[in-house]
ZAMARGU-4260 file (C-alpha; in steps of 0.2 Angstrom, whole numbers, plus 5000, padded with zeros to 4 digits):
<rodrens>
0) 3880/5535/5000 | 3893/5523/4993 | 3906/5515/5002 | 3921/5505/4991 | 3923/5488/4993
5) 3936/5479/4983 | 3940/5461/4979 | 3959/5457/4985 | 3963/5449/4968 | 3959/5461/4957
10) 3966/5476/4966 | 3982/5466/4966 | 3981/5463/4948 | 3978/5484/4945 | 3992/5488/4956
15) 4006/5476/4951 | 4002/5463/4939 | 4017/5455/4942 | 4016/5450/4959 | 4003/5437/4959
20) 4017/5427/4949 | 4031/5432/4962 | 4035/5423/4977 | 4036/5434/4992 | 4053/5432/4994
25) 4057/5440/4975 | 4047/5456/4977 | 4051/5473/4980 | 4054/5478/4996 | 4043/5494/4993
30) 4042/5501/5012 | 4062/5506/5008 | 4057/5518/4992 | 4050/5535/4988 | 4037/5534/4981
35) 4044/5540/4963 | 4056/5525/4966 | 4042/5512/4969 | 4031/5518/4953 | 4046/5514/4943
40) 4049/5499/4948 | 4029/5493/4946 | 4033/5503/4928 | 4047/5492/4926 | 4036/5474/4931
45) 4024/5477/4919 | 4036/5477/4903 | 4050/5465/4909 | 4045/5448/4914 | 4049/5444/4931
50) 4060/5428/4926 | 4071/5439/4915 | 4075/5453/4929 | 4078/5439/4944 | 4087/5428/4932
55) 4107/5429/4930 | 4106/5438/4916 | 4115/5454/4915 | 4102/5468/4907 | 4113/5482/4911
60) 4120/5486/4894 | 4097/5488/4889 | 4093/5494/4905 | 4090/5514/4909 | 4100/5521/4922
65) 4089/5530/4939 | 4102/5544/4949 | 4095/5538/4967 | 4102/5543/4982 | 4105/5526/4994
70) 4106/5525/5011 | 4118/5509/5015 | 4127/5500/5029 | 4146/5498/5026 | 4154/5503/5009
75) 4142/5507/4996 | 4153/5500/4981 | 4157/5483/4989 | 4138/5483/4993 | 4130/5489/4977
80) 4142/5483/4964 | 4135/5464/4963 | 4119/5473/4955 | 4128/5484/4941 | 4127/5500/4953
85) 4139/5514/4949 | 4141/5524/4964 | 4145/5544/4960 | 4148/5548/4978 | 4146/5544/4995
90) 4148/5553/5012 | 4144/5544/5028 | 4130/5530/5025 | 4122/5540/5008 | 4126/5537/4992
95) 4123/5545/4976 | 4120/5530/4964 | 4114/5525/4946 | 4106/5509/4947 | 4098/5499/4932
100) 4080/5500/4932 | 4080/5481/4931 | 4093/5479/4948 | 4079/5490/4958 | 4069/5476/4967
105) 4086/5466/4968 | 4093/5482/4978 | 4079/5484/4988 | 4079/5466/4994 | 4098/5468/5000
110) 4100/5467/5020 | 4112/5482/5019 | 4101/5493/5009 | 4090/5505/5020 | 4080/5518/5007
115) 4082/5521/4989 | 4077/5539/4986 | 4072/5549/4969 | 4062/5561/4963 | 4057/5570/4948
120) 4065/5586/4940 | 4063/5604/4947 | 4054/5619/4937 | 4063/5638/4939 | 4055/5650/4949
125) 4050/5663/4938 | 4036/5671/4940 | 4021/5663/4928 | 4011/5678/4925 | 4023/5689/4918
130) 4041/5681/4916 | 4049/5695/4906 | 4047/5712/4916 | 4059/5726/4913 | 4066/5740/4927
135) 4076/5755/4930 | 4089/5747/4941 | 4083/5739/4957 | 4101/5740/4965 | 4100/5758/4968
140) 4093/5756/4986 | 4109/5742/4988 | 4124/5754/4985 | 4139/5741/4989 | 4153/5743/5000
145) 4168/5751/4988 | 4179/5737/5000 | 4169/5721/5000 | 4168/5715/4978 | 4167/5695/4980
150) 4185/5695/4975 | 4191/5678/4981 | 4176/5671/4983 | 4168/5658/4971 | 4149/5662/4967
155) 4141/5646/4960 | 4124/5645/4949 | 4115/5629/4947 | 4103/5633/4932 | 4096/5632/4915
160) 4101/5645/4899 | 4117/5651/4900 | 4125/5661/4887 | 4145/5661/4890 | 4149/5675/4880
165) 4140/5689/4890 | 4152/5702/4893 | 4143/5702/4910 | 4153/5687/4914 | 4169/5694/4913
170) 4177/5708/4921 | 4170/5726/4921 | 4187/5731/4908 | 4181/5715/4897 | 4198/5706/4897
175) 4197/5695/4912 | 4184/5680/4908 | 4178/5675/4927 | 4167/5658/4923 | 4182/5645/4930
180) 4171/5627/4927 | 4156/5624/4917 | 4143/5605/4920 | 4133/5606/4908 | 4121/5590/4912
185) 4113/5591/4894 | 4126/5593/4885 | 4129/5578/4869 | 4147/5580/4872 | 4150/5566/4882
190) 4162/5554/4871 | 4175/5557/4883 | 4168/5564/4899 | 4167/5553/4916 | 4154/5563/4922
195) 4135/5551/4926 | 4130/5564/4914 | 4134/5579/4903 | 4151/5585/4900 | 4162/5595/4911
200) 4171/5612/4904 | 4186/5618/4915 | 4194/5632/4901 | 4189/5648/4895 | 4193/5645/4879
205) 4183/5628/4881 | 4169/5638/4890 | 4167/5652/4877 | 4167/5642/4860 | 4151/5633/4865
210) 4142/5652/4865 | 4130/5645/4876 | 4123/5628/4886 | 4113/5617/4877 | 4096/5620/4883
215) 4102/5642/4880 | 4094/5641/4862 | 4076/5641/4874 | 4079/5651/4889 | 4087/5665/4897
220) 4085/5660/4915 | 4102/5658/4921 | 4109/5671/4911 | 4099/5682/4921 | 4102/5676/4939
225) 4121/5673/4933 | 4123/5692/4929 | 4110/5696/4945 | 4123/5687/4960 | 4139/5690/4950
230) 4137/5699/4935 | 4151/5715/4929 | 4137/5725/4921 | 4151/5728/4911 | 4146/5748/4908
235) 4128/5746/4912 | 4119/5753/4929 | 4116/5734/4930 | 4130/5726/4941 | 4126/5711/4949
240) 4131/5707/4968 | 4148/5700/4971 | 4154/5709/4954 | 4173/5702/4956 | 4169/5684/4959
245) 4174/5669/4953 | 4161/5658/4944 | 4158/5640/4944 | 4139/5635/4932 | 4131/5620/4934
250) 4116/5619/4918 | 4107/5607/4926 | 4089/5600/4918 | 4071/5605/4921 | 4055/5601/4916
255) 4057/5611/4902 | 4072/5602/4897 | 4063/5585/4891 | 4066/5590/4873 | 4086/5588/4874
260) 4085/5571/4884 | 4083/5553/4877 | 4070/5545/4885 | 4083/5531/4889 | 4091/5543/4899
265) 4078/5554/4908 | 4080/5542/4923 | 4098/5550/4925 | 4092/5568/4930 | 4083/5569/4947
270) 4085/5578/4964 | 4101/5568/4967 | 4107/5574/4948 | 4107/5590/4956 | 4115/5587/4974
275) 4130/5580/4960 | 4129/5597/4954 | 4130/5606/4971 | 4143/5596/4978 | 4153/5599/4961
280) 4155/5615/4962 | 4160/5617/4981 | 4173/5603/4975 | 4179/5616/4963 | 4181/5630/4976
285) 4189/5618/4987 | 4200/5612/4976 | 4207/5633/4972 | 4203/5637/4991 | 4191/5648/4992
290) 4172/5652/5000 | 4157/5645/4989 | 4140/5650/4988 | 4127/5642/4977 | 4112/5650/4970
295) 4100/5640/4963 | 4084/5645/4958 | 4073/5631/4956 | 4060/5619/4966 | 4046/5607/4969
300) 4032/5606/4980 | 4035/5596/4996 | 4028/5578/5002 | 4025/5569/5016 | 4031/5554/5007
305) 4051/5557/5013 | 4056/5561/4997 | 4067/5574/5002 | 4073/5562/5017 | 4089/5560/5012
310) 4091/5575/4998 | 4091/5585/5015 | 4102/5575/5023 | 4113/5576/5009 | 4114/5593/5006
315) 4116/5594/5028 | 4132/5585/5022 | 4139/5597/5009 | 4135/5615/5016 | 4145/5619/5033
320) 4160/5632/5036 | 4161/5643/5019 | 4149/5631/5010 | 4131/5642/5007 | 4117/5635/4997
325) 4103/5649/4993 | 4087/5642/4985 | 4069/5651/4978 | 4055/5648/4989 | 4042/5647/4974
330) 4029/5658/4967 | 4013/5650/4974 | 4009/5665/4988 | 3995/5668/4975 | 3987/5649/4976
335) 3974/5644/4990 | 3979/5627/4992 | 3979/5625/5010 | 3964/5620/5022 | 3967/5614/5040
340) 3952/5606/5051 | 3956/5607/5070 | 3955/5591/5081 | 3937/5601/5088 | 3929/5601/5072
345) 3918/5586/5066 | 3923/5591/5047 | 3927/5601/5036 | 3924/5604/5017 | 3929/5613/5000
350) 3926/5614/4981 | 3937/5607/4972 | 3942/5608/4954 | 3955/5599/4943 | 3967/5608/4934
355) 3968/5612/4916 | 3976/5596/4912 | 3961/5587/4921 | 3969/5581/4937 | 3965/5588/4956
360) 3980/5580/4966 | 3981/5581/4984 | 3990/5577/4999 | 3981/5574/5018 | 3986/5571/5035
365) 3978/5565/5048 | 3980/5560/5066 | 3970/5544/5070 | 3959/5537/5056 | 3945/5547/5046
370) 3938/5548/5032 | 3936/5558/5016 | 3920/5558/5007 | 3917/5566/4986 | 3902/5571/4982
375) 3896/5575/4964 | 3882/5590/4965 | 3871/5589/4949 | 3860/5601/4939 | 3846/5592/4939
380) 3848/5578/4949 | 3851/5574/4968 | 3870/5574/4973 | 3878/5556/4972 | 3894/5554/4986
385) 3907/5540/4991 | 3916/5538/5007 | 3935/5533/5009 | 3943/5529/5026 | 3959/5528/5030
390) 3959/5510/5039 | 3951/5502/5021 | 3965/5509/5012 | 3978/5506/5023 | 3973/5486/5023
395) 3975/5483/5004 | 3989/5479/4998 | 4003/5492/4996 | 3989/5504/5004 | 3985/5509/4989
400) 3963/5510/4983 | 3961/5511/4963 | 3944/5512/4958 | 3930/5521/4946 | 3914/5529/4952
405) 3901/5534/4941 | 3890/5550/4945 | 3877/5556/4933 | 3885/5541/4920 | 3901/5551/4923
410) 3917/5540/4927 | 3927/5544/4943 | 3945/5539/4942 | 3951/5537/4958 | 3967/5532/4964
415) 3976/5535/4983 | 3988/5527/4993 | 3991/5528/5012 | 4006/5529/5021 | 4015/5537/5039
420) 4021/5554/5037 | 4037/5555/5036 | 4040/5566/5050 | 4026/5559/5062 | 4023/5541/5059
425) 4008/5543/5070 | 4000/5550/5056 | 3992/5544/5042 | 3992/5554/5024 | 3984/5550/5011
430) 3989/5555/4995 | 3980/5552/4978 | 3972/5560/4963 | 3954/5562/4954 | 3950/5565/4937
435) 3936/5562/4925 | 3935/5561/4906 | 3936/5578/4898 | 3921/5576/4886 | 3906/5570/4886
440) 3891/5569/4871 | 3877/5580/4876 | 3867/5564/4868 | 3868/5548/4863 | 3873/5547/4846
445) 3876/5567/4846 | 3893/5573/4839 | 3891/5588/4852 | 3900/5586/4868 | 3903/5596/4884
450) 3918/5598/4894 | 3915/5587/4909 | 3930/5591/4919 | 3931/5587/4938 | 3922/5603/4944
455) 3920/5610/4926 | 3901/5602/4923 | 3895/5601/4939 | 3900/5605/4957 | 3912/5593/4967
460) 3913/5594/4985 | 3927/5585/4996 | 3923/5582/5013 | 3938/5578/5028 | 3928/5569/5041
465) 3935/5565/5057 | 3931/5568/5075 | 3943/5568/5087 | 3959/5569/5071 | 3968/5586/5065
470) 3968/5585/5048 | 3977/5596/5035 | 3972/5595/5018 | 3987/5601/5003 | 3986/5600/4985
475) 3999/5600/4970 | 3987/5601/4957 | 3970/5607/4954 | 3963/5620/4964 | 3951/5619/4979
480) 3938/5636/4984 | 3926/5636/4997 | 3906/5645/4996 | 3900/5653/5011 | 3897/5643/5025
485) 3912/5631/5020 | 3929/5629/5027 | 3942/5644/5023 | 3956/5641/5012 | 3973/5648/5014
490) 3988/5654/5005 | 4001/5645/5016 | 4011/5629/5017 | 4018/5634/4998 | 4036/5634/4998
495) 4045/5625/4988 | 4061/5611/4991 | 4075/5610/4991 | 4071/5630/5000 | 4063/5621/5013
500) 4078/5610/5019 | 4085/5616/5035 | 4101/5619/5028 | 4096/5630/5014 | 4095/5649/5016
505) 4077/5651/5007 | 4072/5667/4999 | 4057/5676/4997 | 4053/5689/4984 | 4049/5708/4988
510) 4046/5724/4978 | 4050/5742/4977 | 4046/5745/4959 | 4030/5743/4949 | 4035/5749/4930
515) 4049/5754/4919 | 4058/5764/4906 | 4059/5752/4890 | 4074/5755/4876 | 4060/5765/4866
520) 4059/5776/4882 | 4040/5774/4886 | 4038/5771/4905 | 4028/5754/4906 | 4018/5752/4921
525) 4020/5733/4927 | 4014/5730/4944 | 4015/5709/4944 | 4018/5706/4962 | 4016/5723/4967
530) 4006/5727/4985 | 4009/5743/4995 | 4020/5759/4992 | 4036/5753/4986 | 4042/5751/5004
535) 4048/5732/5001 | 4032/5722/5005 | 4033/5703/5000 | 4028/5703/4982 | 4012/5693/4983
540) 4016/5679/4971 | 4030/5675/4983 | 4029/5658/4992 | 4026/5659/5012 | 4028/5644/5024
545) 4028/5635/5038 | 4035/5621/5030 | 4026/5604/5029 | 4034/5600/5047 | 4031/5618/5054
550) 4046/5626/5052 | 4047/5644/5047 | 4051/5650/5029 | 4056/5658/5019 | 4072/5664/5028
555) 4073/5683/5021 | 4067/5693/5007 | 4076/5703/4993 | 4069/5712/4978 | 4063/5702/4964
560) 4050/5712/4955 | 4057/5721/4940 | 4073/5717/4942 | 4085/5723/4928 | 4100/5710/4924
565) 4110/5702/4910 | 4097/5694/4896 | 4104/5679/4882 | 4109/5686/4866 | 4103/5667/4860
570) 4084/5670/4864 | 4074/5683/4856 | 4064/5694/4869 | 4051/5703/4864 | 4058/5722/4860
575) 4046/5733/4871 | 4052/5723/4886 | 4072/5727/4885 | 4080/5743/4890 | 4095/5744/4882
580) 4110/5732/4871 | 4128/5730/4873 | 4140/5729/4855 | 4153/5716/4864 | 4165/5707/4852
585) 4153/5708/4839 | 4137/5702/4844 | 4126/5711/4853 | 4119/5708/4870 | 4102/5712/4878
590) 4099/5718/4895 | 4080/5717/4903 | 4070/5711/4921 | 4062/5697/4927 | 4051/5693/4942
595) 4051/5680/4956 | 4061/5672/4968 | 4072/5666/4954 | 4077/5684/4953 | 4077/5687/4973
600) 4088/5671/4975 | 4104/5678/4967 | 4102/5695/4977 | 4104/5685/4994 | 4118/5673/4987
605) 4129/5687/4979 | 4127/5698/4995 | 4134/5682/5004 | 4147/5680/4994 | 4153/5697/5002
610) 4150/5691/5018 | 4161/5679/5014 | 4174/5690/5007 | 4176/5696/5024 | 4175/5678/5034
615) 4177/5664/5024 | 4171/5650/5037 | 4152/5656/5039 | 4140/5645/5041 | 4122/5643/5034
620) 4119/5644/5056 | 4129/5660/5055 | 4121/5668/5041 | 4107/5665/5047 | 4109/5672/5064
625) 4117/5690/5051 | 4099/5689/5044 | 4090/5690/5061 | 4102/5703/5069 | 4102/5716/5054
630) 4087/5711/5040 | 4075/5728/5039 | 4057/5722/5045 | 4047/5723/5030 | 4037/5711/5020
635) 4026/5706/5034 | 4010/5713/5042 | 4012/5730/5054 | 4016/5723/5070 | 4023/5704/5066
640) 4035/5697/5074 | 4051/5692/5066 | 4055/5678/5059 | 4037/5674/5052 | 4032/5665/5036
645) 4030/5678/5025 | 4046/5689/5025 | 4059/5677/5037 | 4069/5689/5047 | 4065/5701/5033
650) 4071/5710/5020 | 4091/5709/5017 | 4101/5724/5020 | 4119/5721/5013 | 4130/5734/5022
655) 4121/5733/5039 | 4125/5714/5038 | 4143/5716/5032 | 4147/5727/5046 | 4139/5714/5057
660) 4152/5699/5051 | 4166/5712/5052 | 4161/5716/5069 | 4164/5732/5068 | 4149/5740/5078
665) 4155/5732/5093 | 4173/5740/5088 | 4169/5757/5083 | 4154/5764/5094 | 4150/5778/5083
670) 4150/5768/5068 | 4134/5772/5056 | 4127/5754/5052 | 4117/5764/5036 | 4129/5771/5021
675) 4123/5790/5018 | 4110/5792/5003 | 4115/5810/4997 | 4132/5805/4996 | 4145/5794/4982
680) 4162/5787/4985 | 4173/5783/4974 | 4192/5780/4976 | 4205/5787/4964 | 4221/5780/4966
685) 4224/5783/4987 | 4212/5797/4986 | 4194/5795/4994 | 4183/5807/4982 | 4165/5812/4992
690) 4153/5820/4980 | 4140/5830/4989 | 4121/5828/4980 | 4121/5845/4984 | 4131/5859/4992
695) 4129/5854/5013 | 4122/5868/5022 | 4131/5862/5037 | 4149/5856/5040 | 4152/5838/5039
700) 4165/5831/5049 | 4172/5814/5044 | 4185/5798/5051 | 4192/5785/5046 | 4195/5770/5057
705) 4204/5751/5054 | 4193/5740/5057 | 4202/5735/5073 | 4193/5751/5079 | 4207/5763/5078
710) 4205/5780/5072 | 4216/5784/5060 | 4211/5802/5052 | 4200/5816/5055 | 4195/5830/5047
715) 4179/5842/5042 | 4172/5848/5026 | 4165/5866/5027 | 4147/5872/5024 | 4144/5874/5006
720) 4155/5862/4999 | 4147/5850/4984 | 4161/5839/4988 | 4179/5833/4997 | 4195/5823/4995
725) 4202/5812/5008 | 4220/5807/5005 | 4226/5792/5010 | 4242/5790/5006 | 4251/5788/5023
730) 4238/5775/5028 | 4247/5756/5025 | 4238/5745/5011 | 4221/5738/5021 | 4202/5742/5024
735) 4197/5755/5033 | 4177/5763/5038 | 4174/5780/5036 | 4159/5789/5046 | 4156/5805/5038
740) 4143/5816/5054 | 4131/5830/5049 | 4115/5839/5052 | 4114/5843/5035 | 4099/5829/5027
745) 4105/5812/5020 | 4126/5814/5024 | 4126/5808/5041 | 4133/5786/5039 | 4146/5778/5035
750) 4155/5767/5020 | 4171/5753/5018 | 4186/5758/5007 | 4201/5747/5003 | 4218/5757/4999
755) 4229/5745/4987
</rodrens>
């Protein structure tokens, strides 16, 4: 067994060149960044000479720009402006700021600067294994109130791949164009824009001669989620949510987006980019006075490392009284990349395996000290294995062991730091990363090589070694299996952030629907994510909690397998996977599904935007409280209790919830809370039109309430009708309930009509 031992010097030199040169005095204060913030700054040492980015000289004209958030004491301009800092916004003691790469460790060192906080962009939860899915309408199962529209309400979508001409976007006639403001953060049109980044667009005129966002010539993503939360349908089955909204976009920047920024400027767009574009767009509905929620359908894995710290605080800041934010909670249910060893166990072990890329990441947390030991199993020769503990590594400097094994003349690169969790610093967490070379010559001098992966060419073990200490084991990249008679693995602890903040209402994915009817009109059976008999079970790609502090999430579920939405007439889509197109002042649009919680997400946040509609003031508290009271408990095992970290309070049930915020169970006692399935409404003028699936075999009796509880009409259909009229023309302009009573099968419930 090998133990590492490293000399002081030259670990010091590995880490940060620099500071054998600088006196203590001049170096970062690193224990006050994430650790994003601290690589960038180490980046930043090794090309700039330490004498040129402590000396007087201004670099801030040459220097890249990082969007941080900034925890400071007092006024953050007075306080960051002697370093070049332009603060963006601040509310109570944290700042969003862009700060020079070269003013970091200046910062850092200032006695009224607490943390600097950033991390790197987001990725879309779509669902990897078959993004483009196609669907008869999902909605069918969610028949909206004929009252309740969005219609006041401002629905806003933080995402990527907007086209601005869909007649989705506008109303269902195709006159009234509903998209009010439009960030796009990539956008090249920025000669004249005050924004850190991008350009704003606040006409529609403005809005529609772009045709779409920047990064819309790639994806389709938040054309789809658009048109899913808000959407017209304009003469399509496929009507999103909150189909009379206002809508504010925000085309924010991914992963995917690195194409369309200057590496100068890539620096500009982290997790604090996009609390700017959050905050922007509840600005907007306060500035016109109206409700907000925010969908956004995007994410990352969590950390120990705190850097969400103040990105939750933050966006605690920003939500509260009819500000909603609805975030994906990934697409990882599928991923075993979970193993816990109990405080009674010695050890405990797995496989491991480094991704495709040729990394195996992981994060640890411990109580106490312990140790984790590799061990490299060969084919034909006896195993070869090094021991790490957490005391060695937390006595370097920074806490931070870089080093290479050899096994079977194989390098090793190891790197790992140590650091207290963030939300117990009684425990320690390592965090680090193992990879080999990816080939190696079969002999010397042979040109024939063989892939040598970690875990690809012979078996790697990782062992958590600790007594007395309960030890969680979670990685980000890589995959870890265990053999018999090895600890089990579990598909857990995998939602994503920002779903996990507190304030976030984070949503799940279910499914009812396992194929479709494409434009040719051959069914295609596609069962992605599909478990059970179509009665709403968690789709199985769908991320489940707790979170990495042991809260439960997600918060609900809604459908997002197959579900049938607006699609970018700037990307070509495969034609076997659309149903149908849309001829729309001269171009034609496409209409097709996707699958994920990217698709779920807009589901939850258009169906709150209703709720809203009828009380402006709710809370993320209250709508969550909605969700416990009236979500349909499905998506977890028979018998689970709810909440539970696979399917929150459940699945969402629209109407059930709306009649909770309106009260009006407690109002009127006979009050259906279901909306009857044999039965349409539809409102002609002041006349309430009930069209029978088939002729009732019974009489249906039927009464229509205010929604102070007062009954206002009665009346009875006769056995045999296919259908009734209810005039309400002496009833004054308002919304009213009407309970419709019958033993004839699927009449009995009730639904919410406004008279104009």
């Amino acid at each position: 067994m090998r133990r590492f031992v490293l000399l002081f010097i030259s670990l010091l030199a590995l880490v940060c060149p620099s500071a054998a040169q600088a006196p203590p005095a001049m170096r970062a204060q690193y224990q006050k960044m994430s650790a994003w913030v601290r690589d960038i700054v180490r980046d930043t040492e090794r090309q700039t000479p330490h004498r040129a980015a402590s000396s007087g000289e201004s670099r801030v004209g040459a220097a890249p720009l990082l969007t941080a958030f900034v925890r400071v004491e007092g006024d953050g301009h007075s306080v960051l402006a002697p370093y070049q800092v332009r603060v963006l916004t601040q509310i109570d003691d944290i700042c969003i700021a862009q700060i020079p790469l070269t003013k970091l460790a200046e910062v850092s060192r200032d006695g009224s600067v607490r943390r600097i906080e950033a991390n790197r962009l987001h990725q879309t939860d779509m669902d990897t294994t078959a993004v483009v899915l196609n669907a008869t309408p999902v909605y069918e199962g969610f028949m909206l109130p004929q009252a309740y529209t969005g219609e006041g309400v401002v629905v806003g979508v933080q995402d990527i791949g907007f086209d601005l001409t869909h007649p989705t976007l506008y109303d269902a006639s195709g006159t009234r164009y509903r998209v009010r403001r439009l960030w796009d953060m990539i956008s090249a049109d920025t000669i004249s824009s005050a924004l850190p980044v991008g350009a704003e667009y606040t006409t529609a005129d403005e809005i529609r001669a772009l045709g779409c966002v920047r990064d819309g010539i790639i994806s389709s993503h938040g054309t789809h989620t658009s048109g899913t939360a808000a959407g017209s349908g304009f003469g399509t089955p496929y009507r999103g949510m909150a189909y009379e909204s206002d809508i504010c976009l925000v085309a924010n920047a991914v992963s995917d987006d690195l194409q369309f920024i200057s590496p100068d400027d890539i620096y500009k767009y982290t997790y604090a980019t996009d609390a700017l574009g959050f905050k922007y767009i509840f600005d907007y509905a306060d500035e016109v006075g109206k409700p907000c929620v925010v969908s956004f359908s995007e994410g990352s894995h969590q950390d120990f490392r705190g850097d969400d710290v103040l990105y939750y605080e933050m966006l605690d800041k920003i939500v509260g009284p009819g500000h909603i934010l609805v975030a994906s909670a990934g697409n990882e249910g599928l991923s075993e990349r979970y193993m816990h060893k109990p405080a009674a166990t010695p050890s405990a072990a797995t496989d491991i395996r480094a991704s495709e890329s040729g990394y195996f990441s992981f994060s640890m947390r411990g109580s106490g000290n312990y140790e984790i030991k590799l061990t490299a199993h060969h084919h034909d020769q006896p195993a070869e294995s090094a021991t790490i503990a957490t005391r060695d590594i937390l006595a370097l400097p920074d806490s931070m062991l870089i080093d290479t094994l050899r096994f079977a003349d194989i390098p090793y690169f190891v790197q790992i730091a140590a650091y207290p969790s963030c939300y117990d610093d009684g425990d320690c967490v390592l965090e680090g990363r193992f990879s080999t070379v990816k080939k190696k010559a079969v002999s010397e001098g042979s040109a024939d090589s063989v892939d040598v992966r970690l875990g690809f060419y012979e078996s790697v073990t990782l062992d958590v070694i600790g007594a007395s200490s309960d030890i969680e084991l979670f990685t980000s990249a890589g995959y870890i299996y265990s053999d018999w008679g090895k600890s089990p693995i579990e598909r857990s602890h995998n939602i994503h952030s920002p779903g996990a903040a507190p304030s976030v209402i984070c949503v799940g994915a279910n499914t009812h629907r396992r194929g479709f009817v494409n434009q040719f009109g051959n069914y295609i059976t596609q069962e992605v994510g599909y478990q059970g008999d179509g009665d709403g079970a968690r789709a199985i790609y769908s991320s489940t909690g707790p979170t990495f502090d042991g809260r439960i999430k997600p918060d609900v579920l809604a459908p997002g397998t197959n579900v049938m939405a607006s699609y970018s007439s700037w990307v070509e889509s495969p034609p076997t996977t659309l149903t149908r197109f849309t001829e729309f002042n001269g171009r034609t649009y496409p209409w097709g599904a996707n699958s994920g919680t990217s698709m779920a997400t807009p589901v939850v946040a258009g169906a709150i935007a209703l709720w809203l509609q009828a009380n402006p003031r709710l809370t993320p508290d209250d709508v969550r409280g909605v969700l416990s009271r009236t979500c349909r408990h499905v998506g977890a095992a028979p018998g689970s209790d709810y909440p539970n970290n696979e399917a929150g309070y459940g699945e969402i049930d629209v109407y059930r919830g709306l009649l909770d915020v309106l009260d009006l169970k407690t109002a009127i006692h006979d009050l259906s809370d279901t909306q009857p399935e044999a039965v349409r409404f539809a409102l002609h003028g002041t006349r309430l039109h009930l069209d029978f699936a088939s002729p009732v075999t019974q009489s249906v009796s039927w009464r229509v309430y205010s929604l102070g509880g007062v009954q206002m009409m009665q009346g009875q259909v006769p056995a045999g009708a296919d259908g009734a009229v209810i005039d309400l023309t002496a009833l004054p302009a308002a919304v009213y309930a009407v309970q419709l009573t019958s033993t004839s099968p699927g009449i009995t419930g009730s639904t919410l009509v406004r008279k104009n």
